[in-house]
C-alpha positions as semicolon CSV with decimal commas, in nm:
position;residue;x (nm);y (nm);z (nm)
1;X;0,893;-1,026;-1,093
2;X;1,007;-0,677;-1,187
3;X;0,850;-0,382;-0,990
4;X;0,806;-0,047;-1,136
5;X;0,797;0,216;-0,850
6;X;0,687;0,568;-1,008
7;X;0,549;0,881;-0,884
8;X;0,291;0,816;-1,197
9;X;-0,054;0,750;-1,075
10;X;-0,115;0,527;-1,411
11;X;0,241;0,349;-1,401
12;X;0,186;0,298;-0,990
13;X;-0,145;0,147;-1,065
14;X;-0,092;-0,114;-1,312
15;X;0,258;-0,185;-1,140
16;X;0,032;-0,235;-0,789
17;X;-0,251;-0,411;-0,997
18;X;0,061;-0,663;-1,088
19;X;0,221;-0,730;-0,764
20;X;-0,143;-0,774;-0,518
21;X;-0,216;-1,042;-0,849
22;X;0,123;-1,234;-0,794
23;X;0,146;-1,218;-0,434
24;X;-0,248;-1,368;-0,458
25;X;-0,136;-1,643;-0,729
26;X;0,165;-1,744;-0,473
27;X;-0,019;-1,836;-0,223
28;X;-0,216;-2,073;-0,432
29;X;-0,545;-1,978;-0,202
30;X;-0,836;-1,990;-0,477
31;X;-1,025;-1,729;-0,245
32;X;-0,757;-1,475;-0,169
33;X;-0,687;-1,475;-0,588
34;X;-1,066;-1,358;-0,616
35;X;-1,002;-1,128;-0,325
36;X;-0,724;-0,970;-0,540
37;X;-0,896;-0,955;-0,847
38;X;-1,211;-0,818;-0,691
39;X;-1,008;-0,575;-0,497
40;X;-0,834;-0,447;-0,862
41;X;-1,092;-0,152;-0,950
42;X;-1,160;0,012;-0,594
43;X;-0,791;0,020;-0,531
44;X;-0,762;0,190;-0,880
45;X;-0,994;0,426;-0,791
46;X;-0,820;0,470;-0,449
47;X;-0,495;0,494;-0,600
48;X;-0,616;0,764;-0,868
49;X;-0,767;0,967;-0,556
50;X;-0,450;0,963;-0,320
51;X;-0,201;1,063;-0,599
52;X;-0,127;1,409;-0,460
53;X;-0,099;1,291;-0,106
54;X;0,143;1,149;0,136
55;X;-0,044;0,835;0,129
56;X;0,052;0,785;-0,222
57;X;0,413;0,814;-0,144
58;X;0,369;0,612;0,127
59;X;0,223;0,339;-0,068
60;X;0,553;0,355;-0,328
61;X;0,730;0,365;-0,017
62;X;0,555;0,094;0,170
63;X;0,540;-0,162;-0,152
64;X;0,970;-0,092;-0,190
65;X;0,955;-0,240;0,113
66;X;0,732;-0,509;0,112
67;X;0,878;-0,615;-0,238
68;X;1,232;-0,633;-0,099
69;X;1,169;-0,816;0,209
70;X;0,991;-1,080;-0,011
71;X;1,279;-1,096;-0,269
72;X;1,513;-1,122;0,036
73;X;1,320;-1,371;0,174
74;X;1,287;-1,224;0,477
75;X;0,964;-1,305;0,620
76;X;0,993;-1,073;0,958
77;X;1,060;-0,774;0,761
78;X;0,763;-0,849;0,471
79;X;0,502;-0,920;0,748
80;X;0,644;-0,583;0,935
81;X;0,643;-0,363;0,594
82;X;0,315;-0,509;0,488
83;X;0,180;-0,360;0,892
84;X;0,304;-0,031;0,783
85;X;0,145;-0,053;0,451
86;X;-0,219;-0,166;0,588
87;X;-0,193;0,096;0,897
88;X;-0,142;0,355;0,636
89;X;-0,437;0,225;0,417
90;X;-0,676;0,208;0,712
91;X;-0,544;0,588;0,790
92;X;-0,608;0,738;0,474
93;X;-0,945;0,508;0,417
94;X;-1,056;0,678;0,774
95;X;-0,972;1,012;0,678
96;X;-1,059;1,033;0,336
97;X;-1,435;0,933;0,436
98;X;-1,458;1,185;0,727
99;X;-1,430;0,930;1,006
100;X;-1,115;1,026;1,175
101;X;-0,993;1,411;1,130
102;X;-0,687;1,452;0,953
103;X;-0,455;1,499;1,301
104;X;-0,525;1,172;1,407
105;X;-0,494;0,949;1,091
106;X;-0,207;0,776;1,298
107;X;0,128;0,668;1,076
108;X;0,207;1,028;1,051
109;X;0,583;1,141;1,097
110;X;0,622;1,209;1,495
111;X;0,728;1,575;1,474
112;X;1,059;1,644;1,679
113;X;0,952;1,869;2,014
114;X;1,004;2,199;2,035
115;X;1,282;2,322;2,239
Protein backbone atom coordinates (compact mmCIF):
# COMPACT_ATOMS: atom_id res chain seq x y z
CA UNK A 1 0.00 0.00 0.00
CA UNK A 2 1.20 3.46 -0.97
CA UNK A 3 0.95 6.23 1.73
CA UNK A 4 0.49 9.78 0.90
CA UNK A 5 1.88 11.97 3.80
CA UNK A 6 0.80 15.77 3.13
CA UNK A 7 0.46 18.80 5.11
CA UNK A 8 -3.17 18.87 3.21
CA UNK A 9 -5.96 18.39 5.61
CA UNK A 10 -8.12 16.75 2.56
CA UNK A 11 -5.09 14.63 1.09
CA UNK A 12 -4.11 13.58 5.01
CA UNK A 13 -7.64 12.52 5.47
CA UNK A 14 -8.48 10.27 2.76
CA UNK A 15 -4.73 8.97 2.88
CA UNK A 16 -5.55 8.19 6.93
CA UNK A 17 -9.18 7.04 5.97
CA UNK A 18 -7.05 4.38 3.67
CA UNK A 19 -4.47 3.09 5.94
CA UNK A 20 -6.92 2.65 9.58
CA UNK A 21 -9.24 0.58 6.58
CA UNK A 22 -6.21 -1.73 5.56
CA UNK A 23 -4.62 -2.12 8.78
CA UNK A 24 -8.54 -3.18 9.97
CA UNK A 25 -8.94 -5.60 6.78
CA UNK A 26 -5.37 -7.27 7.84
CA UNK A 27 -6.25 -8.35 10.76
CA UNK A 28 -9.18 -10.18 9.39
CA UNK A 29 -11.18 -9.27 12.88
CA UNK A 30 -14.90 -8.69 11.50
CA UNK A 31 -15.37 -6.27 14.62
CA UNK A 32 -12.25 -4.15 14.50
CA UNK A 33 -13.20 -3.61 10.40
CA UNK A 34 -16.59 -2.04 11.75
CA UNK A 35 -14.57 -0.27 14.38
CA UNK A 36 -12.61 1.33 11.47
CA UNK A 37 -15.32 2.09 9.36
CA UNK A 38 -17.40 3.53 12.16
CA UNK A 39 -14.45 5.44 13.37
CA UNK A 40 -14.06 7.06 9.47
CA UNK A 41 -16.31 10.34 9.97
CA UNK A 42 -15.34 11.51 13.65
CA UNK A 43 -11.72 11.13 12.78
CA UNK A 44 -12.52 13.29 9.64
CA UNK A 45 -13.96 15.70 11.59
CA UNK A 46 -11.01 15.47 14.08
CA UNK A 47 -8.58 15.60 11.44
CA UNK A 48 -10.30 18.77 9.73
CA UNK A 49 -10.20 20.46 13.38
CA UNK A 50 -6.41 19.77 14.28
CA UNK A 51 -5.05 20.91 10.85
CA UNK A 52 -3.33 24.04 12.16
CA UNK A 53 -1.92 22.33 15.17
CA UNK A 54 1.00 20.35 16.30
CA UNK A 55 -1.20 17.45 16.67
CA UNK A 56 -1.72 17.38 13.03
CA UNK A 57 1.92 17.19 12.34
CA UNK A 58 2.25 14.85 14.80
CA UNK A 59 -0.24 12.59 13.33
CA UNK A 60 1.83 12.81 9.66
CA UNK A 61 4.63 12.27 11.83
CA UNK A 62 3.33 9.50 13.96
CA UNK A 63 1.61 7.47 10.83
CA UNK A 64 5.49 7.79 8.86
CA UNK A 65 6.29 5.91 11.54
CA UNK A 66 3.84 3.48 12.15
CA UNK A 67 3.71 2.80 8.27
CA UNK A 68 7.44 2.08 8.14
CA UNK A 69 7.75 -0.11 11.02
CA UNK A 70 4.91 -2.22 9.46
CA UNK A 71 6.54 -2.28 5.94
CA UNK A 72 9.79 -3.21 7.78
CA UNK A 73 8.18 -5.67 9.57
CA UNK A 74 9.24 -4.64 12.61
CA UNK A 75 6.71 -5.33 15.11
CA UNK A 76 8.60 -3.57 18.32
CA UNK A 77 8.90 -0.40 16.54
CA UNK A 78 4.98 -0.42 14.98
CA UNK A 79 3.54 -1.28 18.47
CA UNK A 80 6.04 1.63 19.95
CA UNK A 81 5.07 4.30 17.05
CA UNK A 82 1.45 3.34 17.23
CA UNK A 83 1.97 4.35 21.60
CA UNK A 84 3.18 7.62 20.43
CA UNK A 85 0.43 8.05 18.00
CA UNK A 86 -2.54 7.09 20.58
CA UNK A 87 -0.75 9.20 23.55
CA UNK A 88 -0.89 12.08 21.22
CA UNK A 89 -4.60 11.41 20.25
CA UNK A 90 -5.70 11.04 23.87
CA UNK A 91 -3.64 14.54 24.43
CA UNK A 92 -5.19 16.54 21.95
CA UNK A 93 -8.83 14.69 22.53
CA UNK A 94 -8.24 15.95 26.39
CA UNK A 95 -7.34 19.30 25.51
CA UNK A 96 -9.40 20.09 22.74
CA UNK A 97 -12.61 19.33 25.04
CA UNK A 98 -11.35 21.40 28.03
CA UNK A 99 -10.41 18.46 30.23
CA UNK A 100 -6.75 18.84 30.62
CA UNK A 101 -5.24 22.58 30.10
CA UNK A 102 -3.05 22.94 27.33
CA UNK A 103 0.46 22.67 29.63
CA UNK A 104 -0.27 19.37 30.56
CA UNK A 105 -1.50 17.60 27.34
CA UNK A 106 1.64 15.31 27.94
CA UNK A 107 3.71 14.25 24.48
CA UNK A 108 4.86 17.75 24.29
CA UNK A 109 8.64 18.43 23.34
CA UNK A 110 10.60 18.47 26.90
CA UNK A 111 12.03 21.99 26.63
CA UNK A 112 15.94 22.05 27.27
CA UNK A 113 16.56 23.88 30.98
CA UNK A 114 17.59 27.04 31.28
CA UNK A 115 21.09 27.69 32.17
Amino acid sequence: MEYTFSSDPQTFAEADAEVHRALAAVTRNKLIIVIAEGLRKPIRTWIDAQSRSYYFEEGVRSHRQICDALAGRNSTLAREAMYVHMATARAALLIKTGSVPANQGGNKKKEEPHT
